[in-house]
KEKE-3310 file (N, C-alpha, C; in steps of 0.2 Angstrom, whole numbers, plus 5000, padded with zeros to 4 digits):
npx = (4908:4894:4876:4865:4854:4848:4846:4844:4845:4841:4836:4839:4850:4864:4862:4852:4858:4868:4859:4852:4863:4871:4857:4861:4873:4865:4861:4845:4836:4831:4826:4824:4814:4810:4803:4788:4782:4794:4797:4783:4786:4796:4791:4783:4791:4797:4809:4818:4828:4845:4860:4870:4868:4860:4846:4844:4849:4840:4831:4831:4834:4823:4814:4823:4822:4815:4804:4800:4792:4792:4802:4799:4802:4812:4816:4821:4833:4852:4860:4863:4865:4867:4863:4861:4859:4870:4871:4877:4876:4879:4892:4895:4893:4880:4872:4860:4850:4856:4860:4847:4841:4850:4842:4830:4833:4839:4825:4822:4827:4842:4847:4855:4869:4875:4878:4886:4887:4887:4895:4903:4910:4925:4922:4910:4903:4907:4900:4887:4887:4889:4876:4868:4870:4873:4883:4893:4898:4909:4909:4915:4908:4915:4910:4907:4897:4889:4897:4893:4886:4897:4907:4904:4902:4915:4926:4939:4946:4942:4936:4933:4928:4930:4924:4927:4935:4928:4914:4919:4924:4912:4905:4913:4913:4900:4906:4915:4914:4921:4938:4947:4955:4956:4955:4957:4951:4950:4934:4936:4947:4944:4932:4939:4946:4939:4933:4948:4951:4940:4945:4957:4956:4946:4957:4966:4958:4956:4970:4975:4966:4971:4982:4980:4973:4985:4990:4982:4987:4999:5007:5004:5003:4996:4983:4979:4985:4997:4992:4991:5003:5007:4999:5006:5014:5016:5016:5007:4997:4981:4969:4956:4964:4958:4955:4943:4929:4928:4929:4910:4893:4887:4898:4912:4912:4902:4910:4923:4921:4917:4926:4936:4929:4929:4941:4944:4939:4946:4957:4966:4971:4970:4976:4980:4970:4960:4964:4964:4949:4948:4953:4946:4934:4937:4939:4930:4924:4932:4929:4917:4920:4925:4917:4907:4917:4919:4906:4903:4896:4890:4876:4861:4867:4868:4872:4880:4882:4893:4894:4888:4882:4885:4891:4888:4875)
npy = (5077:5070:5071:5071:5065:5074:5074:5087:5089:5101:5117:5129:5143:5138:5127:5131:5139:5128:5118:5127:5130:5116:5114:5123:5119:5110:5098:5088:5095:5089:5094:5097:5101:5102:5115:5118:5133:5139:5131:5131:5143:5143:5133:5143:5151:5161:5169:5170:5176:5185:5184:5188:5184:5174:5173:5174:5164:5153:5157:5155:5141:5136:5123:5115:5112:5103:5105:5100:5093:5080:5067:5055:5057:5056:5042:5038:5043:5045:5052:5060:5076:5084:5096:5103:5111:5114:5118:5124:5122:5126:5126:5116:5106:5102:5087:5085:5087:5083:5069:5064:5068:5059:5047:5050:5048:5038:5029:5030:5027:5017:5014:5024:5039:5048:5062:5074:5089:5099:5106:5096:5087:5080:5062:5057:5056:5043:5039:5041:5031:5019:5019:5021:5012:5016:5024:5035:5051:5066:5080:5095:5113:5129:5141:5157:5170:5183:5181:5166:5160:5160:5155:5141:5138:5138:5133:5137:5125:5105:5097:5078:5068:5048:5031:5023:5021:5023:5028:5039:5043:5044:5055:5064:5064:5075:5086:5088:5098:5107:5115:5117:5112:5094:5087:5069:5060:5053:5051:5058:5068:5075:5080:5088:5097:5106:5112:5118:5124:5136:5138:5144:5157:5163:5167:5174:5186:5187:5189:5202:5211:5215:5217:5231:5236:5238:5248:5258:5267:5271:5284:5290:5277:5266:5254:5249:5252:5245:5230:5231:5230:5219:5208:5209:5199:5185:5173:5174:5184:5197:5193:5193:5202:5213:5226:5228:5226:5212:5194:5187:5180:5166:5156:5157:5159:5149:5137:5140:5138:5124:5116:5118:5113:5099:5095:5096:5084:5074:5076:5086:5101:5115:5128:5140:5145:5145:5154:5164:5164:5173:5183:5188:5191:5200:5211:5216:5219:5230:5237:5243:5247:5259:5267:5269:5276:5291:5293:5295:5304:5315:5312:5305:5297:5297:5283:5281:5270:5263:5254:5241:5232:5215:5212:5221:5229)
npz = (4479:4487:4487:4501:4510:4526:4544:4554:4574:4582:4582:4584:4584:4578:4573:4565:4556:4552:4545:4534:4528:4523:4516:4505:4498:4492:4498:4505:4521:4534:4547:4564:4580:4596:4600:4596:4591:4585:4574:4571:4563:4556:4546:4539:4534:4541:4550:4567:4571:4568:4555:4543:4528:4529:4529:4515:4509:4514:4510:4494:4495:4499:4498:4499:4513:4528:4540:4557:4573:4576:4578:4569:4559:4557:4552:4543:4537:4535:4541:4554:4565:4579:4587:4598:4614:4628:4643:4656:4674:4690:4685:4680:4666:4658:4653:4646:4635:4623:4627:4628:4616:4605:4612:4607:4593:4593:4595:4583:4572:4572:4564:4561:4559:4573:4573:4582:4586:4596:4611:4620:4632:4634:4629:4630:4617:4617:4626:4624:4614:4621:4626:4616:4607:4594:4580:4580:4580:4581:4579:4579:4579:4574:4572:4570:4578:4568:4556:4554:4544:4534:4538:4542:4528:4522:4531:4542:4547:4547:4559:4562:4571:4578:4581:4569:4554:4544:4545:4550:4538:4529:4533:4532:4519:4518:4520:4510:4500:4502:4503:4515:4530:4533:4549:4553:4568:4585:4594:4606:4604:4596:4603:4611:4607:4602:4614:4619:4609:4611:4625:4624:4615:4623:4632:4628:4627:4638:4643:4634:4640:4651:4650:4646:4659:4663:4653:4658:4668:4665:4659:4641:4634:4625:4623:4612:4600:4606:4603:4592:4585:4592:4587:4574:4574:4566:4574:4584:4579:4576:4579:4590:4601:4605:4615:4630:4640:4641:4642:4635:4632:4625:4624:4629:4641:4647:4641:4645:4660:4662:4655:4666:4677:4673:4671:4683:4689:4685:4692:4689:4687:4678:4675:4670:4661:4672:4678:4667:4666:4680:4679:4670:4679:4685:4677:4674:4685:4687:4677:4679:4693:4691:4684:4693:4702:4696:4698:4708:4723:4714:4713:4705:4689:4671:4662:4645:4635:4622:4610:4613:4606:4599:4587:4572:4568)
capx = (4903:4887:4872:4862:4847:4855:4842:4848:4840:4841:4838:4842:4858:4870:4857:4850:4864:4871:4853:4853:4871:4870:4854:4863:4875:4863:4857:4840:4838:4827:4826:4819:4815:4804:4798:4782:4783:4799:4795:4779:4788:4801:4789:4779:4797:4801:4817:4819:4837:4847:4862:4869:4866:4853:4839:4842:4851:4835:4824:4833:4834:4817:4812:4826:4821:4809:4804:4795:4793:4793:4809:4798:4802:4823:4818:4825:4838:4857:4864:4858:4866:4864:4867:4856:4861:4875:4871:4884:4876:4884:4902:4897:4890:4874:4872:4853:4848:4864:4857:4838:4841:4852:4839:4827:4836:4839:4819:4816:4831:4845:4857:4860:4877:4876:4884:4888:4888:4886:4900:4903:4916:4928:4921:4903:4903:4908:4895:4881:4888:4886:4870:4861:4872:4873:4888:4894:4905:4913:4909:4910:4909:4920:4906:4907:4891:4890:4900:4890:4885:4903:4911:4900:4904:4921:4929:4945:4947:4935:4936:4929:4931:4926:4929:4929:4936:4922:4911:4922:4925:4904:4902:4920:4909:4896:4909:4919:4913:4926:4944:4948:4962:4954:4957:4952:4954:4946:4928:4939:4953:4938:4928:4944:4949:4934:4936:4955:4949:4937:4948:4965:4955:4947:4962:4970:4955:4961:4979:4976:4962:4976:4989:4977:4975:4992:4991:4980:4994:5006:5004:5007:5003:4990:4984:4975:4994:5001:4989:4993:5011:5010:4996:5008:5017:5012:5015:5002:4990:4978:4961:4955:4968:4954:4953:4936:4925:4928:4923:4904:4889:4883:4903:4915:4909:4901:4914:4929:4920:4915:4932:4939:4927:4928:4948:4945:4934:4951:4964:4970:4972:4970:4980:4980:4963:4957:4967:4958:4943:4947:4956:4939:4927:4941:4940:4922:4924:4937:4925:4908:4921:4928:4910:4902:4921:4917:4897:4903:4896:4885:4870:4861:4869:4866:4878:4879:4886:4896:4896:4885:4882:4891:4894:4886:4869)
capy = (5077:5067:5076:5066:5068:5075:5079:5094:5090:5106:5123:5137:5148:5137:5122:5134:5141:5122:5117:5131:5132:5112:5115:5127:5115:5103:5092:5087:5093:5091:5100:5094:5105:5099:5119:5117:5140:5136:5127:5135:5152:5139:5132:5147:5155:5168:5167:5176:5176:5187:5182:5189:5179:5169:5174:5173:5156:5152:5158:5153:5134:5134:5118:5106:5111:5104:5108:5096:5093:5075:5061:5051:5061:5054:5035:5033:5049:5041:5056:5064:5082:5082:5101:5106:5117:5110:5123:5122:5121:5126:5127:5108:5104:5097:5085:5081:5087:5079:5060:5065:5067:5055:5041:5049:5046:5027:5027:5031:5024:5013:5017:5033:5040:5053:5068:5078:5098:5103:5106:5093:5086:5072:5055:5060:5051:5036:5037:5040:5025:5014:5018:5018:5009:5022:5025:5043:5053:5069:5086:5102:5117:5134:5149:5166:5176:5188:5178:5159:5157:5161:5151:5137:5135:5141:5134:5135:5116:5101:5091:5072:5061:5044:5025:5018:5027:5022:5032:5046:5046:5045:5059:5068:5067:5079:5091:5086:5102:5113:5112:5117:5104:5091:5083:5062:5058:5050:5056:5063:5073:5080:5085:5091:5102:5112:5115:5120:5133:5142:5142:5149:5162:5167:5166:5178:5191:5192:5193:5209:5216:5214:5224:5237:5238:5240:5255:5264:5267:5272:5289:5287:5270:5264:5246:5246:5251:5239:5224:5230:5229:5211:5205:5207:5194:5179:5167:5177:5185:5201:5191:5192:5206:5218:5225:5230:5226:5204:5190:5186:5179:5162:5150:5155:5158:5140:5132:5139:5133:5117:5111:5118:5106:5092:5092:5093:5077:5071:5077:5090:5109:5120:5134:5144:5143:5147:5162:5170:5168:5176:5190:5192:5195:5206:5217:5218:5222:5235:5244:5246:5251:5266:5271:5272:5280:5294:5296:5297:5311:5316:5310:5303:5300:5295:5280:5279:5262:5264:5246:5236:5225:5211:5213:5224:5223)
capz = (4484:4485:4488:4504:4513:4531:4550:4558:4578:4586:4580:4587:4581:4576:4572:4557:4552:4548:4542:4530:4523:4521:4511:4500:4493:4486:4503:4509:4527:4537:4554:4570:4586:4601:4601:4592:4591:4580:4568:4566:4561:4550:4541:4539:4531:4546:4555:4571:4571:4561:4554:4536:4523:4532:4526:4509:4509:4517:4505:4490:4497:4504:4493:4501:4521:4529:4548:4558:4579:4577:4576:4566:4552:4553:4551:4535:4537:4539:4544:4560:4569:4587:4590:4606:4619:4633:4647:4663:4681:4695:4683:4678:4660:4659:4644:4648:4629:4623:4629:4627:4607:4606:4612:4603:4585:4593:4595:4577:4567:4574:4560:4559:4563:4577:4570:4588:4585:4602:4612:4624:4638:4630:4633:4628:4610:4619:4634:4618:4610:4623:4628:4612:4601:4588:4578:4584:4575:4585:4575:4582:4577:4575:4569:4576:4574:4563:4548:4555:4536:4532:4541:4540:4521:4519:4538:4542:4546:4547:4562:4562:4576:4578:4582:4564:4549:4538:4547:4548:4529:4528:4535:4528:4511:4518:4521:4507:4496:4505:4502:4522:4531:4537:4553:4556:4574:4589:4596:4612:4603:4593:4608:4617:4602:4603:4623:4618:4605:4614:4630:4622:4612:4629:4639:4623:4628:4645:4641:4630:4644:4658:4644:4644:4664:4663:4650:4658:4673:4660:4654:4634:4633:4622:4622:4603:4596:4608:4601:4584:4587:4593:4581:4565:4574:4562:4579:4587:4574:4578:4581:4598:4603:4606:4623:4631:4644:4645:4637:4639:4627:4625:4624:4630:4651:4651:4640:4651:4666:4661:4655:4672:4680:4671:4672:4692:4692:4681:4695:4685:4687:4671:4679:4664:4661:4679:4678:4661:4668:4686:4676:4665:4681:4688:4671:4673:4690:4685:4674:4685:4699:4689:4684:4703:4705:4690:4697:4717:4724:4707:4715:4702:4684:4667:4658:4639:4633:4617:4609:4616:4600:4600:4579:4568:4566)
cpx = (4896:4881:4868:4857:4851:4846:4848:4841:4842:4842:4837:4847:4863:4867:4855:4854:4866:4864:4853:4860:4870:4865:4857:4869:4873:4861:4852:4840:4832:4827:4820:4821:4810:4801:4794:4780:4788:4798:4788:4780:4793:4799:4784:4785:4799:4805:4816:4824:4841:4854:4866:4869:4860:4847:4836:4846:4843:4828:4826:4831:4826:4815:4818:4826:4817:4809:4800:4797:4792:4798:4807:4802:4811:4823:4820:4832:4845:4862:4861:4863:4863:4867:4858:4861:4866:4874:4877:4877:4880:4894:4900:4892:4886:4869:4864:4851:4850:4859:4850:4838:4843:4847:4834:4828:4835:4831:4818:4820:4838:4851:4858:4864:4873:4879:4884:4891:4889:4892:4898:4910:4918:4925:4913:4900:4901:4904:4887:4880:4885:4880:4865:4863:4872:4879:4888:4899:4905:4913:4910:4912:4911:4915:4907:4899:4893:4892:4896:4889:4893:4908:4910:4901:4912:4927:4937:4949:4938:4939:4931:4932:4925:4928:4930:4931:4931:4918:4912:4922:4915:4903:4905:4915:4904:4899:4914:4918:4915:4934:4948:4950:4955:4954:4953:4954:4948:4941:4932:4944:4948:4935:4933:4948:4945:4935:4944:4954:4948:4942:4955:4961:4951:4951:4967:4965:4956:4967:4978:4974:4967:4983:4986:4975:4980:4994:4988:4982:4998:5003:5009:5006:4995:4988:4982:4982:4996:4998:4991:5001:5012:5006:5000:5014:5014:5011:5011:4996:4987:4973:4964:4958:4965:4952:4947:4934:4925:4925:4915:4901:4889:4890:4906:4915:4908:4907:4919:4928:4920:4921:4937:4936:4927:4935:4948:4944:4941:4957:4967:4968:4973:4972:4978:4972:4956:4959:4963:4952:4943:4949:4949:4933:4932:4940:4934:4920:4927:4932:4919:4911:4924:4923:4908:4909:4920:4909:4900:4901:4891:4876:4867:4863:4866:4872:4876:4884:4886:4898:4896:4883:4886:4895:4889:4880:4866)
cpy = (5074:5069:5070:5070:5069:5078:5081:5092:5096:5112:5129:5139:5142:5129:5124:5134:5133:5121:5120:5130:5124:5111:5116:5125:5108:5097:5094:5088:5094:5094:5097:5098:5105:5108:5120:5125:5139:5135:5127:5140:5147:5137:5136:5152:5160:5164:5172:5177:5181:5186:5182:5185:5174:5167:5171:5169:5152:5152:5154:5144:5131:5126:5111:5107:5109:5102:5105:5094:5083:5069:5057:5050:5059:5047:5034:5039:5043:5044:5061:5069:5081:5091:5105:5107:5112:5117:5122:5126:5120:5125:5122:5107:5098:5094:5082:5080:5083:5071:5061:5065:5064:5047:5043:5047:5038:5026:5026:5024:5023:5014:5020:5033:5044:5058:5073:5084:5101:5101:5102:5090:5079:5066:5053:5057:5045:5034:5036:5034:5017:5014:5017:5015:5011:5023:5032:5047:5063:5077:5093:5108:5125:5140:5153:5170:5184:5186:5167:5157:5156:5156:5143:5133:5135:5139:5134:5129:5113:5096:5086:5068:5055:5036:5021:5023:5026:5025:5039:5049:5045:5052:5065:5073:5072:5085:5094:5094:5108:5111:5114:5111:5101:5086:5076:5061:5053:5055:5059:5067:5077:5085:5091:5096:5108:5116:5120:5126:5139:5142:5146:5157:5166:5170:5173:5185:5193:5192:5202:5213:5216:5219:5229:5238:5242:5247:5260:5267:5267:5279:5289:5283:5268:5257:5244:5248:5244:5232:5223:5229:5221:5207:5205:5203:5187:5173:5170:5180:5190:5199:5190:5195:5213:5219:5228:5226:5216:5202:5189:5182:5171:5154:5150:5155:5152:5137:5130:5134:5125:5114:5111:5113:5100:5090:5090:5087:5074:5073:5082:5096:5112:5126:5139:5147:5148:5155:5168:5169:5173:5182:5193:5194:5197:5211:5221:5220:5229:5240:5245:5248:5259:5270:5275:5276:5287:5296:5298:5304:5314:5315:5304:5302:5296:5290:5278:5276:5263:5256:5240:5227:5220:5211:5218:5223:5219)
cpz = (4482:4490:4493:4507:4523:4538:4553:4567:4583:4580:4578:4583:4575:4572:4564:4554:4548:4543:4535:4526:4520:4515:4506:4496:4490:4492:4504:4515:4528:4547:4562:4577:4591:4602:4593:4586:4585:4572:4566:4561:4555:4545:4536:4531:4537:4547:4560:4575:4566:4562:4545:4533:4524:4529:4520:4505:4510:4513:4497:4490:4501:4504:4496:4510:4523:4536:4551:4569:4579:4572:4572:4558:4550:4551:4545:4531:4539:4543:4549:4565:4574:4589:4593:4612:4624:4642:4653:4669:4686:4693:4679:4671:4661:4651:4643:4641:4625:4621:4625:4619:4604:4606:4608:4595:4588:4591:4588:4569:4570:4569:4557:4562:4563:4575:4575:4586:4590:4605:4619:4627:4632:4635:4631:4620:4612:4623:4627:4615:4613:4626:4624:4607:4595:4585:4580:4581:4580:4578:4574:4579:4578:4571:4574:4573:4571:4556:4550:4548:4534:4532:4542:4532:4518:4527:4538:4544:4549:4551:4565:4567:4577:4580:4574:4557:4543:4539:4548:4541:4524:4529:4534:4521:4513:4516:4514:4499:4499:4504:4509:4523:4534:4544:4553:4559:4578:4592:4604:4609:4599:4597:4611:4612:4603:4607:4622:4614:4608:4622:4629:4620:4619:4633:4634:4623:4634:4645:4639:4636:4651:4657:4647:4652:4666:4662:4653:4666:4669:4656:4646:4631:4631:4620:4615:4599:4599:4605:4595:4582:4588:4589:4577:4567:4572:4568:4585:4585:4580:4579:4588:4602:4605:4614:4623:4639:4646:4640:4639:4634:4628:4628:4627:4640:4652:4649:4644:4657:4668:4661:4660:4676:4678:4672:4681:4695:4690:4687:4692:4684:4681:4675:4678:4663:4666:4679:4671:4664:4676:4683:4671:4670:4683:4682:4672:4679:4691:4683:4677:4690:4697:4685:4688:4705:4701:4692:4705:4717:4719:4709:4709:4694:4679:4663:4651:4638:4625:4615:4610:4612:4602:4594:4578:4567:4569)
residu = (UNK:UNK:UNK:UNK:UNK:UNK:UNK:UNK:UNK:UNK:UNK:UNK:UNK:UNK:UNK:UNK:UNK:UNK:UNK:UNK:UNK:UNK:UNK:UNK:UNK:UNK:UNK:UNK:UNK:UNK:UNK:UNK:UNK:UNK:UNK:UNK:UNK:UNK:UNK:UNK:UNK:UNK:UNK:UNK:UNK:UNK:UNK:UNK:UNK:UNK:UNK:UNK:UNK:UNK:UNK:UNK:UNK:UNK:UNK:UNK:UNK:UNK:UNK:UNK:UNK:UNK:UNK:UNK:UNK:UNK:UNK:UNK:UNK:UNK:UNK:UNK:UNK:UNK:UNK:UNK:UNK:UNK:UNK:UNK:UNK:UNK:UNK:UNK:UNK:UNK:UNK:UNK:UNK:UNK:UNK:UNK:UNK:UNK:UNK:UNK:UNK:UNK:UNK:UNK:UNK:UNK:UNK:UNK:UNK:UNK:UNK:UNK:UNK:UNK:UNK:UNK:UNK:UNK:UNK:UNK:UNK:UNK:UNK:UNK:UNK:UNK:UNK:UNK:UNK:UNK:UNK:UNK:UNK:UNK:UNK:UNK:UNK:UNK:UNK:UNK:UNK:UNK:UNK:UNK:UNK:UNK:UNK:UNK:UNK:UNK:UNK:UNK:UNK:UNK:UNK:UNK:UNK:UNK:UNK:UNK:UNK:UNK:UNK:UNK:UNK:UNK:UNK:UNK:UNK:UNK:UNK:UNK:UNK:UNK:UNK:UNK:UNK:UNK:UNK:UNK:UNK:UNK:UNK:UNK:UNK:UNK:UNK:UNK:UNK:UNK:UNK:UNK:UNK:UNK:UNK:UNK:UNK:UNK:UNK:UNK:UNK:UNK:UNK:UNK:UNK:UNK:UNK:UNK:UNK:UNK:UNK:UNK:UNK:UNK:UNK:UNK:UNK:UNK:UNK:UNK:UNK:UNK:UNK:UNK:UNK:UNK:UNK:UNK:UNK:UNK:UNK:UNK:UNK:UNK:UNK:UNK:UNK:UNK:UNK:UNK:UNK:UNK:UNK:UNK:UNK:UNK:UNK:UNK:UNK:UNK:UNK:UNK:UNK:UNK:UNK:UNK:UNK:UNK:UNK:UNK:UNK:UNK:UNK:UNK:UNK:UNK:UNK:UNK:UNK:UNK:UNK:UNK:UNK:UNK:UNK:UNK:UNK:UNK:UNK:UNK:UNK:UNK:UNK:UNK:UNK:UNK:UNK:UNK:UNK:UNK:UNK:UNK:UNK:UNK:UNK:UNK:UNK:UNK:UNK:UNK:UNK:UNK:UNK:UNK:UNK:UNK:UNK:UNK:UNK:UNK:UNK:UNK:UNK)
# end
């Protein structure tokens, strides 16, 4: 691996964490984030994130970060992270950030390769590509909070998408200080990898949460056996087999949506898809009816929430 100088433009959650963990094997990063607040607190040393390891990756690497609200600071950067937010609107992904950082790298430096963090619709490389002429390489990322450091250094694959494989194998080397498979593909099978992740492993939380409807009309029946009983099936695995209350939190509600809306512009019904998430506000409906069913009559009551965290901490 050859140690390069790398901007990180976006950075929030998943923006740090890469920032940082890059840092810590031996790159220059520099950091770019239009909140002025931010990057006060960054250059300052605070973090107002927590995240194990963080901190003190963070603190250890201080000396190769440096945090700054202006793009000027990429002109002579060749490696440029695009992870800012994707929100969904009315179901539909709204890539405004996306473009918007994007032109600003063109503004500053012209030949940088794109390196696209942010979860985005297939075709979105290509639409980047031809608006600012930028080489654009297809990046995204598989963290879970709680282990983002972890996982970040140590991933279970590396996928690179892009139009030229020199480009790809540019930007391989960053990563190239893990021994994780690596996939080289095109900027659409990258993107649509992502979306495919995060909606099976949703669609594998309503599975288990629709099991456990089930068990609880079954006297006897316990769905945290039953998980563990079909988890130690190696073509099914126990991650994500955990029932409760639905999926929620920052990816998988927009992701599902988004890639539900993007295939309808495309003619094409995700069935499957559509169904884990009706079955996830059905869960969630489920459990706030069996509440007000459990308080009826009580007048007013008091409800304690056992496991509200999302991890540990």
């Amino acid at each position: 691996m050859i140690n390069v100088k790398i901007g990180i433009v976006g950075l929030g959650y998943v923006g740090l964490v890469t920032a940082v963990s890059l840092a810590s094997v031996g790159n220059d990063v520099v950091g770019i984030d239009i909140d002025a607040d931010r990057i006060n607190e960054l250059s300052e040393g605070k973090i107002s994130i927590y995240e194990p390891n963080l901190k003190e990756l963070f603190i250890e690497n201080r000396d190769k970060l440096t945090f700054s609200t202006e793009y000027e600071k990429l002109s002579d950067i060749d490696f440029v992270f695009i992870i800012v937010p994707t929100p969904t609107v009315e179901g539909k992904i709204n890539l405004n950030y996306v473009f918007k950082a994007a032109e600003s790298i063109k503004d500053v430096n012209k030949n940088a390769i794109a390196i696209i963090k942010s979860t985005v619709v297939p075709g979105t490389a290509k639409q980047i590509k031809n608006k600012t002429g930028l080489e654009v390489i297809s990046n995204p990322e598989f963290t879970k909070e709680g282990t983002a450091i972890y996982d970040t250094l140590h991933p279970d694959r590396v996928v690179i998408g892009g139009g030229t494989a020199d480009a790809i194998n540019e930007v391989w080397n960053i990563w190239s200080f893990t021994d994780a498979p690596v996939i080289k593909t095109t900027n659409e099978n990258a993107e649509l990898i992502k979306y495919a992740s995060n909606a099976f492993l949703a669609t594998k939380i309503s599975f288990i949460n629709e099991i456990a409807n089930l068990c609880e009309k079954i006297p006897g029946a316990d769905v945290d056996v039953i998980a563990t009983g079909m988890g130690l099936d190696k073509r099914i695995a126990p991650y994500f087999l955990k029932a409760g209350i639905g999926f929620g939190g920052s990816c998988f509600p927009k992701d599902t949506k988004a890639i539900i809306s993007y295939a309808e512009e495309l003619g094409v019904q995700l069935g499957i898809i559509e169904a884990a998430v009706k079955a996830n506000e059905d869960r969630i409906n489920r459990i706030a009816d069996m509440i007000k069913e459990k308080a009826k009559g009580t007048g007013r009551v008091s409800v304690g929430i056992l496991g509200i965290a999302f991890k540990d901490n």
